[in-house]
C-alpha positions as CSV (number, residue, x, y, z in Angstrom):
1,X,-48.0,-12.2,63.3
2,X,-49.0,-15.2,60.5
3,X,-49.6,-18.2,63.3
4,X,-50.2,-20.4,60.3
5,X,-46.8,-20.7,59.1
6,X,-45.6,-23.2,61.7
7,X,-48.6,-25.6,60.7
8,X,-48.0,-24.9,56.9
9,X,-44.5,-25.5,57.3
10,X,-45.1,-28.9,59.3
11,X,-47.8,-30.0,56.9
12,X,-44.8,-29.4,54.3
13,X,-42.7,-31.4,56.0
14,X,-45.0,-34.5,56.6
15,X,-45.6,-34.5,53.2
16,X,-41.9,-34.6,52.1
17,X,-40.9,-37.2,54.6
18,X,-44.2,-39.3,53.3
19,X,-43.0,-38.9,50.2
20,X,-39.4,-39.9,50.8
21,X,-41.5,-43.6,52.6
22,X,-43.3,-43.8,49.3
23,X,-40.2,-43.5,47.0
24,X,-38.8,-46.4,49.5
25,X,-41.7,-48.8,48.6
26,X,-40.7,-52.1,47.2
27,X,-36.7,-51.6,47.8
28,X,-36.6,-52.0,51.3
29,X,-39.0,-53.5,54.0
30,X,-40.9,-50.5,55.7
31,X,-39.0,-50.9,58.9
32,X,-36.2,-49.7,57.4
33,X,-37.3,-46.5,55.9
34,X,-36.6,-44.0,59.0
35,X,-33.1,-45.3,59.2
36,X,-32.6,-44.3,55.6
37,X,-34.1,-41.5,55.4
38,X,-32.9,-40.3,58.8
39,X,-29.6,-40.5,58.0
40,X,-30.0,-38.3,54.3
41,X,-31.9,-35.5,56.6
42,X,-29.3,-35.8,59.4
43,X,-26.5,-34.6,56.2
44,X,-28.7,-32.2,54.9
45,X,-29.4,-30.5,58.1
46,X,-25.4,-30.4,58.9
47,X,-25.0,-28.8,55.5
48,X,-27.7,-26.6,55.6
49,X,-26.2,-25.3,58.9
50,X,-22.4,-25.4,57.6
51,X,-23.4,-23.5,54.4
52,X,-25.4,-20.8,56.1
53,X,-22.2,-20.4,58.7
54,X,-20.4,-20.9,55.5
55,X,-22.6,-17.5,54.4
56,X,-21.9,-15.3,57.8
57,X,-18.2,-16.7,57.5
58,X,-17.7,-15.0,53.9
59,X,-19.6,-11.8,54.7
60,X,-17.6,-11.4,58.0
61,X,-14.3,-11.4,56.0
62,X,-15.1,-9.9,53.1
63,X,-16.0,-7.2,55.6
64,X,-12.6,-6.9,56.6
65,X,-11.5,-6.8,53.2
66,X,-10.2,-10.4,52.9
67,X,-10.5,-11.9,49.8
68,X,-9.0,-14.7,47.1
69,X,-6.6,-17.2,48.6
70,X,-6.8,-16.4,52.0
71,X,-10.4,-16.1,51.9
72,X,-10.8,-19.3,50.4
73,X,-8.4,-20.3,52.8
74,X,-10.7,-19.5,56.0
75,X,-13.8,-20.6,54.4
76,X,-12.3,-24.2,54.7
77,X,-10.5,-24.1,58.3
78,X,-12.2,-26.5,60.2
79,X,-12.1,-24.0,63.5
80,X,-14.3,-21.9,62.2
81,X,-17.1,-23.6,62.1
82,X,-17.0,-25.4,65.3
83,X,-15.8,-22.2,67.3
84,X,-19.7,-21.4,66.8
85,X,-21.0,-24.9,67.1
86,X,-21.5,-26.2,63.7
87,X,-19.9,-29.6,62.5
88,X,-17.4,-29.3,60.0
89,X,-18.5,-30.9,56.6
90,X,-15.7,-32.0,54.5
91,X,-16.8,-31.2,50.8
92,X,-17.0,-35.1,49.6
93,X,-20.2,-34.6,52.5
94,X,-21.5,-31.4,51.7
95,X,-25.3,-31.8,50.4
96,X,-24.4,-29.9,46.7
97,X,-22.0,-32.1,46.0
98,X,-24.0,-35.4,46.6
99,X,-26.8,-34.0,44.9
100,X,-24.7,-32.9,41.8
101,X,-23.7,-36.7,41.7
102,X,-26.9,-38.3,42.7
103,X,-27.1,-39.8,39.2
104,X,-24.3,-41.7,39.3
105,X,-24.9,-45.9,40.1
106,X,-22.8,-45.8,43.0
107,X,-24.7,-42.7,44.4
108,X,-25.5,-45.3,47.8
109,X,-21.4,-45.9,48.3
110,X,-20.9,-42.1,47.9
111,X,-23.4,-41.7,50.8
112,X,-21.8,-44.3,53.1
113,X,-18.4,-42.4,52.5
114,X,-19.5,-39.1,52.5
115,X,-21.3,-40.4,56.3
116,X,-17.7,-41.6,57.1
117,X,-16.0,-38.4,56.0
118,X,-18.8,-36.8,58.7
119,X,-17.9,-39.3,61.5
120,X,-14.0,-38.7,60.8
121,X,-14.0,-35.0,61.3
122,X,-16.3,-34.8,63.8
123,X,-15.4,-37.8,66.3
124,X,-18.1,-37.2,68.6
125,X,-20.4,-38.5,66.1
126,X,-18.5,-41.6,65.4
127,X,-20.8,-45.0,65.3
128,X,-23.8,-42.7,65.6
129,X,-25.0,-42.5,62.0
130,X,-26.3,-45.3,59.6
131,X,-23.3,-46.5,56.9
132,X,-24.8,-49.2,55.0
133,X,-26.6,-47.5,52.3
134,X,-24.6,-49.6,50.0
135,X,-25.7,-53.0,51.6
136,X,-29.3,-52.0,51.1
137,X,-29.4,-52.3,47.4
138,X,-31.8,-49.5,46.8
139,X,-31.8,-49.1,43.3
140,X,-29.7,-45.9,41.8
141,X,-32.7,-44.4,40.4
142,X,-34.3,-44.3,43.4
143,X,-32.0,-43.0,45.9
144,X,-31.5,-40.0,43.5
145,X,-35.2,-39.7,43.8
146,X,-35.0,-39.6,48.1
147,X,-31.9,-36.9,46.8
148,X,-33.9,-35.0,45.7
149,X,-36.6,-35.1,47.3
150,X,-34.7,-34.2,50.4
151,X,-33.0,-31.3,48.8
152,X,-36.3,-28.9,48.7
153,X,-36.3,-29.6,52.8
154,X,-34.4,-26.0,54.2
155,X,-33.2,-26.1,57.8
156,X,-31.6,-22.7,56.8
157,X,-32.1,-19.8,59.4
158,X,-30.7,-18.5,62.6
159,X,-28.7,-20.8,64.5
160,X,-29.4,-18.8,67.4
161,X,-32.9,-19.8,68.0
């Protein structure tokens, strides 16, 4: 049993997240960063956990020999993600496609929507999560860089634990 993995993996951690306050510096007044950052880890950990349902989901019915359209077809029903507890991600919210467009100048208004899209589908959330990256004027360039940065953070495993 390797009891440094925890500590490794937390020392990983605090170094992302200290690197996601540093990539903040100068846009936005320090006070400010967790909500902004919160809020990117908070759609990356509800991805992470739809894509890895997402994964048991596709090996489940290809199992039963489903495939093409109606596989397709389950893969995006709502129910079955939160019959086992995982909030439904619409795909505008899903982390790949965010970071696929993280270049773009209006990357901050695509976050703000794709928080809205979250809050929509999954009501209980509603009013919960920050939607003013937009107002915050971080610069493009920047917010690609707290993308990625972000994106090498895996809260993939089992969902059991």
């Amino acid at each position: 049993m390797n009891h440094t993995q925890p500590h490794d993996s937390d020392l990983a951690y605090a170094d992302t997240l200290w690197k996601a306050a540093d990539t903040l510096r100068g846009q936005i007044d320090a006070a400010e960063y967790k909500h902004v950052v919160l809020g990117l880890l908070f759609l990356k950990y509800i991805s992470d956990a739809f894509a890895a349902r997402r994964d048991e989901l596709t090996a489940e019915l290809q199992a039963d020999d489903i495939k093409g359209a109606q596989l397709e077809a389950l893969l995006e029903s709502r129910d079955e993600y939160t019959a086992e507890r995982v909030f439904w991600v619409p795909p505008e919210a899903r982390w790949q496609n965010l970071q696929n467009q993280a270049t773009r100048a209006d990357i901050a208004t695509l976050i703000d929507d794709a928080i809205l899209a979250v809050e929509r589908d999954n009501p209980g959330l509603k009013g919960k999560l920050p939607r003013d990256y937009a107002r915050r004027g971080i610069a493009p360039e920047k917010m690609k860089g707290l993308i990625d940065l972000i994106a090498v953070i895996g809260f993939k495993g089992d969902r059991a634990k």
